[in-house]
Residue frames as qw, qx, qy, qz and C-alpha x, y, z in Angstrom:
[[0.000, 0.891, 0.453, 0.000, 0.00, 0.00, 0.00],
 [0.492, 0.478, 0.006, 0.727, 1.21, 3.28, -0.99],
 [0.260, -0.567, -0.313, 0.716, 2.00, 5.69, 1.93],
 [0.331, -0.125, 0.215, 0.910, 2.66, 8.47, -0.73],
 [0.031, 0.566, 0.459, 0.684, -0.76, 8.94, -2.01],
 [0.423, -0.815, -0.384, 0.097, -2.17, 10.60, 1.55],
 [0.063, -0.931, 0.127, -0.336, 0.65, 13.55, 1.46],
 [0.718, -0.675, 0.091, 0.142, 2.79, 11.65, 4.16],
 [0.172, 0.752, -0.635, 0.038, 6.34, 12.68, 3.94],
 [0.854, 0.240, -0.452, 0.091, 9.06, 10.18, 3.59],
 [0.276, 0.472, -0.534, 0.645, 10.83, 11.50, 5.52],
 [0.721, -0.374, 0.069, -0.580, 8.34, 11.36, 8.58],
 [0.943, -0.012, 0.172, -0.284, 8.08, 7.79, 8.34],
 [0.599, 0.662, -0.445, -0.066, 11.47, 6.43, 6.57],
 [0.359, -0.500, 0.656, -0.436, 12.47, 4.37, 9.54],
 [0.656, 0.047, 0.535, -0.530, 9.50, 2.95, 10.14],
 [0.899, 0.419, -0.046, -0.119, 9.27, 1.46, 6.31],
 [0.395, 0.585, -0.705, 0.072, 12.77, 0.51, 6.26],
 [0.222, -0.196, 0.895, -0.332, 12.30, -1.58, 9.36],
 [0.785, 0.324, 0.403, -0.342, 8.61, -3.22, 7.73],
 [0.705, 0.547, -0.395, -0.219, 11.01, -3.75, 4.55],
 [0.048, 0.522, -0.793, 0.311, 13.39, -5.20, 6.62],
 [0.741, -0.356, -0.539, -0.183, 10.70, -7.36, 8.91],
 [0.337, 0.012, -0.521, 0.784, 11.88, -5.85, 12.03],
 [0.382, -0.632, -0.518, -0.432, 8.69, -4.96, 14.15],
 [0.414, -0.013, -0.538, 0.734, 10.63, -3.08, 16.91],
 [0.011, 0.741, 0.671, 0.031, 9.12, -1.40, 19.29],
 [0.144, -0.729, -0.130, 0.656, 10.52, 1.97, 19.26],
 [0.001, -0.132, -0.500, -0.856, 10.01, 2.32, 15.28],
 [0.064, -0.550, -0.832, -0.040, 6.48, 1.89, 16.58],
 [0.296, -0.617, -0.286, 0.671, 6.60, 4.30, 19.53],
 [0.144, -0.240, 0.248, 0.928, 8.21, 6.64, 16.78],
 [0.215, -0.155, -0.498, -0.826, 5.05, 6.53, 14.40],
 [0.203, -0.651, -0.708, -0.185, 2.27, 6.14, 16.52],
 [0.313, -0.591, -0.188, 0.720, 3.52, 9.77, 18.36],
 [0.071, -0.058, 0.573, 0.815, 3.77, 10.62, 14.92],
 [0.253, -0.471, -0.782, -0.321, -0.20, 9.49, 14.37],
 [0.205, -0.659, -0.616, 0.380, -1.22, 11.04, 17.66],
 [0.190, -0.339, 0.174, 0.905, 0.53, 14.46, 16.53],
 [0.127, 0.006, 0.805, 0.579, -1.32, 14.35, 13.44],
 [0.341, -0.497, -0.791, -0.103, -4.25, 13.61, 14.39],
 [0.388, -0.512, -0.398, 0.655, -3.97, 16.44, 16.41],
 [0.023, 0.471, -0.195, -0.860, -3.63, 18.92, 14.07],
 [0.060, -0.254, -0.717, -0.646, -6.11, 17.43, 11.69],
 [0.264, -0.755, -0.576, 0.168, -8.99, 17.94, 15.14],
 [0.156, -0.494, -0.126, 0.846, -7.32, 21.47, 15.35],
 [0.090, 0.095, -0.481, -0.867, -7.85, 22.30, 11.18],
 [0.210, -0.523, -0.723, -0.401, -11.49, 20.85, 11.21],
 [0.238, -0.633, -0.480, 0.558, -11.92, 22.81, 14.79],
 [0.149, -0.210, 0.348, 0.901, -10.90, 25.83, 12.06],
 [0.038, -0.063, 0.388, 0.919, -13.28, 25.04, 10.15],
 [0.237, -0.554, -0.798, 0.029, -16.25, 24.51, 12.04],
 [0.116, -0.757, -0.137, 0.628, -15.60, 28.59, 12.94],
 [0.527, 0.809, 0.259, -0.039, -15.21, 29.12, 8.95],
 [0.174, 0.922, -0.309, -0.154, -11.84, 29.77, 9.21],
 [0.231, -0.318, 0.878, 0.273, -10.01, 26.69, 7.63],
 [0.411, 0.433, -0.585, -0.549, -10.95, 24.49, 5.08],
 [0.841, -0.211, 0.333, -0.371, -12.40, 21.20, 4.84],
 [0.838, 0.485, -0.252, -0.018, -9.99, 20.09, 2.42],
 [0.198, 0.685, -0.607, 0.352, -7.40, 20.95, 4.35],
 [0.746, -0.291, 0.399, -0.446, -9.14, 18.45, 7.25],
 [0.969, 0.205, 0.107, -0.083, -9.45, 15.70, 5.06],
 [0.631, 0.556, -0.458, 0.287, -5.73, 15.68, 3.80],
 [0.025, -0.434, 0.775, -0.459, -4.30, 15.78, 7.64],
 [0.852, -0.174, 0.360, -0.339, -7.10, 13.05, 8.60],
 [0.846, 0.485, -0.215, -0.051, -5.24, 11.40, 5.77],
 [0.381, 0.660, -0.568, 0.311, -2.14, 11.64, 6.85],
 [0.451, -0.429, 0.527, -0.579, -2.92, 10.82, 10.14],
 [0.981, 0.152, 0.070, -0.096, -4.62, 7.20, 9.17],
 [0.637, 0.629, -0.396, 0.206, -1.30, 6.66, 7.01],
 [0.030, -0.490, 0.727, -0.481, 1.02, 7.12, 10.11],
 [0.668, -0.264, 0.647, -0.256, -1.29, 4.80, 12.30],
 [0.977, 0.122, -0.059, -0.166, -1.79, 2.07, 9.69],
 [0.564, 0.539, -0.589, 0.211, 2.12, 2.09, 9.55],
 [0.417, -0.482, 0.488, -0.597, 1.80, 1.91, 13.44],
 [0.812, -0.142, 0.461, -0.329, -0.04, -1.33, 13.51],
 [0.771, 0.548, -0.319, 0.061, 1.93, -2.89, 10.66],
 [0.041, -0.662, 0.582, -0.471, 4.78, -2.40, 13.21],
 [0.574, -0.434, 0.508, -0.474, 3.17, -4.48, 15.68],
 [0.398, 0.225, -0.857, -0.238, 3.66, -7.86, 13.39],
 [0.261, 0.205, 0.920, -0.210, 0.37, -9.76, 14.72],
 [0.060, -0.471, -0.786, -0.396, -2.78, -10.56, 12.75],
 [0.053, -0.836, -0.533, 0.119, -4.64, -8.09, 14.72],
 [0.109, -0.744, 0.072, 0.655, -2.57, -5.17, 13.79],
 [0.234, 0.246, 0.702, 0.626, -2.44, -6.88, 9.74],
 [0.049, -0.706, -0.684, -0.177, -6.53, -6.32, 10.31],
 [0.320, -0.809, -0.220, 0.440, -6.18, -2.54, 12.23],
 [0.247, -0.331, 0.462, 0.785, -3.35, -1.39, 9.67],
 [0.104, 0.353, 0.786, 0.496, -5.81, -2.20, 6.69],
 [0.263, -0.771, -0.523, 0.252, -8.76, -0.30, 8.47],
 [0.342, -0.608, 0.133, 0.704, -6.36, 2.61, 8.77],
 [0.273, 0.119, 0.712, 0.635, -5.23, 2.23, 5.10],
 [0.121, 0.571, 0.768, 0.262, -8.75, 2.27, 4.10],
 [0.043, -0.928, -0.369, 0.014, -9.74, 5.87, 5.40],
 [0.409, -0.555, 0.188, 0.700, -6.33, 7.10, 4.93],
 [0.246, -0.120, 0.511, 0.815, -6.77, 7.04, 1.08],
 [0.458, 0.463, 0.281, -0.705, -9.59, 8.30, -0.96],
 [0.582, 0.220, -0.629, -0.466, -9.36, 5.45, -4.27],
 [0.712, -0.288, 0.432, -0.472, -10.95, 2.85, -3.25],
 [0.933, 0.358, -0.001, -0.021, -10.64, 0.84, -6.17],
 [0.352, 0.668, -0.590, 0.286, -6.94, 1.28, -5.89],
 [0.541, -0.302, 0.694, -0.368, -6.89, 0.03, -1.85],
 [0.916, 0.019, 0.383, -0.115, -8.69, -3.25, -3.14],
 [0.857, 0.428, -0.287, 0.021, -6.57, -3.72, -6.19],
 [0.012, -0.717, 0.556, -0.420, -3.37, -3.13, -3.58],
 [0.475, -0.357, 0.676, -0.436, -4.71, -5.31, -0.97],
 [0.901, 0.159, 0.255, -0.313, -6.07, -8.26, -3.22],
 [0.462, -0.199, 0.695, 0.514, -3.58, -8.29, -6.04]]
């Protein structure tokens, strides 16, 4: 699945996918992106708080909710068990905004 279409910097996150290319499910690449996810998530509740007073943008919401998904699905990827496979995917899924892409990704 492609991190790249949801805006998330490589850089952010470049650890974290080197150690899921790697199969290394440490925690403190977690630690590192799910602070990352919490951050995020933060500022995506601040830009919709924006624009529930008219001054921000709802696009601008949706792209950091995006980003935010992105960072946790990498989170539970991290955690290498079947319930973080099923939590990462979940993530994925509201992180990107083709859908038909996600299934062709995740099926083959």
């Amino acid at each position: 699945m492609r991190v790249s279409c949801t805006q998330l910097s490589a850089t952010e996150i470049s650890g974290c996918i080197d150690a899921l290319r790697r199969r290394v499910f440490s925690a403190a690449a977690r630690s590192e992106v799910d602070q990352l996810a919490e951050q995020l998530d933060a500022q995506a509740w601040d830009v919709q708080h924006a624009a529930d007073r008219g001054c921000g943008d709802a696009t601008e919401y949706l792209a950091a909710f995006r980003k935010a998904r992105a960072s946790a699905a990498v989170g539970f990827t991290l955690s290498g068990t079947l319930a973080g496979a099923r939590e990462s995917l979940f993530e994925a899924f509201h992180a990107v905004d083709d859908r038909a892409a996600f299934l062709s990704a995740v099926i083959g």
